[in-house]
MARDOMAR-211173 format. One record per residue (C-alpha): residue number from 1; y, z, x; residue in one letter. Coordinates in steps of 0.001 Angstrom, whole numbers. Layout:
// MARDOMAR-211173
n_yy_zz_xx_res
NUM_Y_Z_X_a
...
// end
This chain:
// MARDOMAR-211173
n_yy_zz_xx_res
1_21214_52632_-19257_x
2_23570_50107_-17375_x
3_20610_49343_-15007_x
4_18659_47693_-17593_x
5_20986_44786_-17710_x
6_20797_44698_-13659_x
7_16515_44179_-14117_x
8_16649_41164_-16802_x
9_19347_39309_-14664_x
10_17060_39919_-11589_x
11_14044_38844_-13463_x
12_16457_35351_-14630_x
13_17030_34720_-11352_x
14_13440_35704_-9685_x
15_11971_32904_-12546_x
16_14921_30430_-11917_x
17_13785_30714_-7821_x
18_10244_30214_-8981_x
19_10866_27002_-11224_x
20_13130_25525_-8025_x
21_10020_26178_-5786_x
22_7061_24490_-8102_x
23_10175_21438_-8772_x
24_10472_21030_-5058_x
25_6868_20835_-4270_x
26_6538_18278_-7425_x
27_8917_16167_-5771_x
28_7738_16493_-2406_x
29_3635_15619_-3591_x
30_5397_12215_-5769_x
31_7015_11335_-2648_x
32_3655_11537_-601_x
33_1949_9645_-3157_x
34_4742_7101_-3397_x
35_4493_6464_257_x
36_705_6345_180_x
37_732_3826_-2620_x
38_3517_1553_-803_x
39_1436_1695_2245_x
40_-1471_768_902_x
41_319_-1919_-982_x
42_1612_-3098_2299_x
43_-1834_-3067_3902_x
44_-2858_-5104_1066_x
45_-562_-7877_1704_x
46_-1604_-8012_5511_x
47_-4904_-8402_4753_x
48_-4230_-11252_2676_x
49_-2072_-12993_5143_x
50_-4873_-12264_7779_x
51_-7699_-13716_5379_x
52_-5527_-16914_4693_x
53_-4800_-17588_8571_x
54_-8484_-17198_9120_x
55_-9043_-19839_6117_x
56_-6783_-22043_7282_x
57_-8095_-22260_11042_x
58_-11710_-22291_9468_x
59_-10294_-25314_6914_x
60_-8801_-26906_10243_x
61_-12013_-26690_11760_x
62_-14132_-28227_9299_x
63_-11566_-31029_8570_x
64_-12217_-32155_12125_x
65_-15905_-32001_12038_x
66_-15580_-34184_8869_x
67_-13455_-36262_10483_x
68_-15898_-36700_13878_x
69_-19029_-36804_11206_x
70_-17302_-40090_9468_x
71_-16251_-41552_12850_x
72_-19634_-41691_13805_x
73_-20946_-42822_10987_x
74_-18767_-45842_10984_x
75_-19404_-46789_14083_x
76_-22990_-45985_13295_x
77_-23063_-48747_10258_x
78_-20588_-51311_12531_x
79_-23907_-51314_14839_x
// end
């Protein structure tokens, strides 16, 4: 009956490979998602820089059009 004590410490071990495995794939999946989330984060922020150049070159824009628009209007009313 000595080979009884072999079969449990097999089965230990088969369950402690098994529990590595499935912690190993955990980690690996929260490391994809981790990524994902920073890049998306990153993207994000991009974006927002892009949008606020754009703004700004559409508020430089319009500041000169004001500016021409009240030009001629003065010299319209100095007439």
């Amino acid at each position: 009956m000595p080979t009884g004590r072999s079969t449990f410490t097999k089965r230990q071990k088969e369950h402690t490979r098994q529990q590595r495995q499935r912690d190993k794939v955990e980690r690996r999946n929260q490391r994809k998602q981790e990524e994902t989330v920073a890049g998306t984060i990153d993207e994000m922020a991009e974006l927002r820089k892009h949008a606020a150049e754009q703004a700004a070159l559409f508020n430089l824009g319009a500041g000169d059009e004001d500016n021409a628009e009240q030009s001629a209007h003065r010299d319209h009313v100095d007439e």
